[in-house]
LUMLORO-743475 format. One record per residue: residue number from 1; y, x, z of N, C-alpha, C in turn. Coordinates in Angstrom, 1 decimal, padded with zeros to 4 digits, m for minus. Each point is the difference from the previous one (the first is absolute). Example, Ala and Ser with C-alpha at 12.3 -4.5 7.8 and 13.67 -1.06 7.14 Angstrom:
2
PT     n      npy      npx      npz     capy     capx     capz      cpy      cpx      cpz
PT     1   m005.7    013.2    007.8    001.2   m000.9    000.0    001.2    000.9    000.0
PT     2    001.1   m000.4   m000.7    001.1    000.9    000.0    001.1   m000.8    000.8
//
This chain:
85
PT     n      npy      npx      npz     capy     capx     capz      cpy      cpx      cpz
PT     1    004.2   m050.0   m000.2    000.0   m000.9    001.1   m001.3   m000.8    000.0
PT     2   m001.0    000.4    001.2   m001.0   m001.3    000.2    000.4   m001.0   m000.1
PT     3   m001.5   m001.4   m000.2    000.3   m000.8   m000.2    000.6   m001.0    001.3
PT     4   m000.4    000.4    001.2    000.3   m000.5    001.4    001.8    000.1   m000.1
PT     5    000.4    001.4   m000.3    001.5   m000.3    000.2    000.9   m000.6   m000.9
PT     6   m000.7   m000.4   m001.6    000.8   m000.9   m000.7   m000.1   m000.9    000.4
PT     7   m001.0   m000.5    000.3   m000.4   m001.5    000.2    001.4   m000.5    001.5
PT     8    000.1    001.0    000.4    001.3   m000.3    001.8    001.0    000.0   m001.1
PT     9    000.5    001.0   m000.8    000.8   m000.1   m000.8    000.6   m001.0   m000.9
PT    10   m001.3   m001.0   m000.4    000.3   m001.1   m000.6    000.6   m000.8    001.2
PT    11   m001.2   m000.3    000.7    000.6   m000.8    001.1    001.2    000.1    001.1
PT    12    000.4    001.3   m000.1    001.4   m000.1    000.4    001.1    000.0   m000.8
PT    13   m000.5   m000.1   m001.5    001.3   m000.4   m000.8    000.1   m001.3   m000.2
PT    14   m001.4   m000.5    000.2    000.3   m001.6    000.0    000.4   m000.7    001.3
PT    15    000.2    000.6    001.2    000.5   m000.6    000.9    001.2    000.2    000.2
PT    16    000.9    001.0   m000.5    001.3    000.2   m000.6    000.5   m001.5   m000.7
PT    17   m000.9   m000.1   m001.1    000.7   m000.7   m001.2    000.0   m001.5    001.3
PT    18   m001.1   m000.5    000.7    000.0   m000.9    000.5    001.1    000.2    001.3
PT    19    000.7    001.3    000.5    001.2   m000.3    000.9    001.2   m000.2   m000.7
PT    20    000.1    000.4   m000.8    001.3   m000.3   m001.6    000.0   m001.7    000.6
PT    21   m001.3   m000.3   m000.9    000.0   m001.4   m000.4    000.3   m000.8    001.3
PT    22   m000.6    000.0    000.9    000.1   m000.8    001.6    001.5    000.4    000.3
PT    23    000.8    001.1   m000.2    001.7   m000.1    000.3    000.6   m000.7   m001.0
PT    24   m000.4   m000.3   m001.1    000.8   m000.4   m001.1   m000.2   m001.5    000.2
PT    25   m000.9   m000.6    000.7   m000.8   m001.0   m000.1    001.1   m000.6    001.3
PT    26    000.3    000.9    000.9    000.5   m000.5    001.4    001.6    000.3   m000.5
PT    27    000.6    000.5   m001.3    001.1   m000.5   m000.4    000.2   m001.3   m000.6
PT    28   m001.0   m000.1   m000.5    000.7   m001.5   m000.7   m000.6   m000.9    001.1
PT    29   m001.0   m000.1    001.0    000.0   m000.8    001.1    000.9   m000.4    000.3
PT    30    001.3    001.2    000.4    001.0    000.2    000.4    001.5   m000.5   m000.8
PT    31   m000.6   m000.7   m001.6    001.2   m000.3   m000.7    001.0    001.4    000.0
PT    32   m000.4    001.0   m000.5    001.1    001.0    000.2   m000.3    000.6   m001.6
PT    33    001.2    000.0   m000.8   m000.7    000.8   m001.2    000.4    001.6    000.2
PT    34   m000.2    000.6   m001.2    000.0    001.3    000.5    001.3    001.0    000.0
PT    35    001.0   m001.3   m000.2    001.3    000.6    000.7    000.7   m000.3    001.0
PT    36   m000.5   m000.8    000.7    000.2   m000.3    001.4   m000.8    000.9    000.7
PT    37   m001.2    000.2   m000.2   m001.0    000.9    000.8    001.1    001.8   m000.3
PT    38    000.1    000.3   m000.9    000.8    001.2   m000.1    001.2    000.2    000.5
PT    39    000.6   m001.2    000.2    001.1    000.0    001.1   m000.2    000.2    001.5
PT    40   m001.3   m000.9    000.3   m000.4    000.3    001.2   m000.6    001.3    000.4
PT    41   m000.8    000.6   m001.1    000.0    001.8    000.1    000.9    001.1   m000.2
PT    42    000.8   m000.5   m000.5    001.1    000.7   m000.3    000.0    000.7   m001.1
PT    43   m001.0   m000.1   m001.0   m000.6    000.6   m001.4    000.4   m000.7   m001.1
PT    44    000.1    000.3   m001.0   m000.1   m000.7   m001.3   m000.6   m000.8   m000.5
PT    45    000.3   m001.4   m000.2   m001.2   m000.6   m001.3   m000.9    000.8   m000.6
PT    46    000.5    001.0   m000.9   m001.5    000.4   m000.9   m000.9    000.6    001.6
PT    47    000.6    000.7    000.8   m001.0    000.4    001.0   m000.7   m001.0    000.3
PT    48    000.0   m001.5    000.7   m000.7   m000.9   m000.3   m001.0    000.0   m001.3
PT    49    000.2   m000.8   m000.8   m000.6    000.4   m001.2   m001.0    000.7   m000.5
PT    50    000.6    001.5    000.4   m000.9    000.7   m000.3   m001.3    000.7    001.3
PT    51    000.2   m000.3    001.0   m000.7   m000.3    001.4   m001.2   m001.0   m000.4
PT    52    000.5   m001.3   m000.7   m001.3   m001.2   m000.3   m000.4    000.3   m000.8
PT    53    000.2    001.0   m001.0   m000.6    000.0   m001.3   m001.7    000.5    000.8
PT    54   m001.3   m000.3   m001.0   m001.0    000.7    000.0   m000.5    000.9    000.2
PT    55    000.9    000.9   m000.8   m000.7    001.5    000.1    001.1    000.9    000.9
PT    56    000.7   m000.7    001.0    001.4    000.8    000.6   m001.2    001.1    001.2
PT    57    000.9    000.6    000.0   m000.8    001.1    001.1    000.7    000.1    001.5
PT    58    000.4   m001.1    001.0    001.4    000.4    000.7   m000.3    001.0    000.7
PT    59    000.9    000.4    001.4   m000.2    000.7    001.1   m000.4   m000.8    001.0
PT    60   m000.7    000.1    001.2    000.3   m000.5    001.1    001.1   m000.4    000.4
PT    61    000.9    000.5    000.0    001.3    000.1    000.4    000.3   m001.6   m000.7
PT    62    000.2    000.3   m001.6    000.3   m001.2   m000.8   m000.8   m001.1    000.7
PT    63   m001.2    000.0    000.0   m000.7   m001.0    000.8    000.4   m000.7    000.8
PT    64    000.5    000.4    001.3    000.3   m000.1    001.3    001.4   m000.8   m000.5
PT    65    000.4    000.7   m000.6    001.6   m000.5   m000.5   m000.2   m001.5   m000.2
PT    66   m000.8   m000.1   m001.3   m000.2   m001.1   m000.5   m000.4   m000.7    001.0
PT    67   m000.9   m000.2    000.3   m000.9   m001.2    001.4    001.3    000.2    001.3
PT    68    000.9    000.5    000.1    000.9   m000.6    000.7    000.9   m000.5   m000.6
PT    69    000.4   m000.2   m001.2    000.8   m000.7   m000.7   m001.0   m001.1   m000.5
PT    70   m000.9   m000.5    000.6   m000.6   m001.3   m000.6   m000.5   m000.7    001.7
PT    71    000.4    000.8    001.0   m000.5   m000.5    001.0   m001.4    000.2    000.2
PT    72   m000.7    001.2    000.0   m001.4    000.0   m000.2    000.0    001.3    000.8
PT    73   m001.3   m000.1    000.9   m000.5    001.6    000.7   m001.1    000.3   m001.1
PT    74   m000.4    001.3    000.2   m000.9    000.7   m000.4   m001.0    000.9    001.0
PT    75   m001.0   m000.9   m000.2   m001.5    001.2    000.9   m000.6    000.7   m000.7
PT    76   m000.5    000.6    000.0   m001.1    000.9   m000.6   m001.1    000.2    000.6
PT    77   m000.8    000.2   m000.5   m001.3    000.2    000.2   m000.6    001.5    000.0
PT    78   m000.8    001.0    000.0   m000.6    001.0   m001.1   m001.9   m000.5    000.7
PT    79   m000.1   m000.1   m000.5   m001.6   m000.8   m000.1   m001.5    001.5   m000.9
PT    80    000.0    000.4    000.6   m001.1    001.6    000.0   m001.2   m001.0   m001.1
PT    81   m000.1    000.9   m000.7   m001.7   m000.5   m000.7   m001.0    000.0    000.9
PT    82   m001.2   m000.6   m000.6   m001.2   m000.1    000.3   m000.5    000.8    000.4
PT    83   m000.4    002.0   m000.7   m000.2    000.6    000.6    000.6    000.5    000.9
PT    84    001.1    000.1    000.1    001.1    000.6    001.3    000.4   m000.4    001.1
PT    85   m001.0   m001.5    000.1   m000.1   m000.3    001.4   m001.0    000.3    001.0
//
């Protein structure tokens, strides 16, 4: 792997870690721990849980799940490099 496509690679794992943290952030905004949030998804506590941990890997799916059980939309972006514009 060049060094151009690890470097996207970092930076889209760290923008991950930073949408984890910004939903987890808009749950406790929200005073909701992570068994009320699981009730409102219809999922389990440890699903919770293990969704905020650090190194969780979710789905989109899970995603979407989540940010509607916290009351939150989701945009995305895809933003092209430097040379590719």
């Amino acid at each position: 792997m060049n060094s151009r496509i690890r470097e996207r690679a970092k930076a889209n794992a760290l923008q991950g870690l930073h949408l984890r943290s910004a939903l987890r952030y808009q749950r406790n905004r929200l005073g909701l721990s992570e068994a009320e949030l699981a009730e409102r998804m219809g999922v389990s506590e440890k699903f919770v849980h293990e969704f905020e941990r650090y190194d969780s890997n979710p789905t989109l799916r899970d995603i979407q799940r989540y940010a509607t059980g916290v009351e939150s939309l989701i945009e995305l972006n895809i933003t092209p490099g430097k040379e590719d514009e």
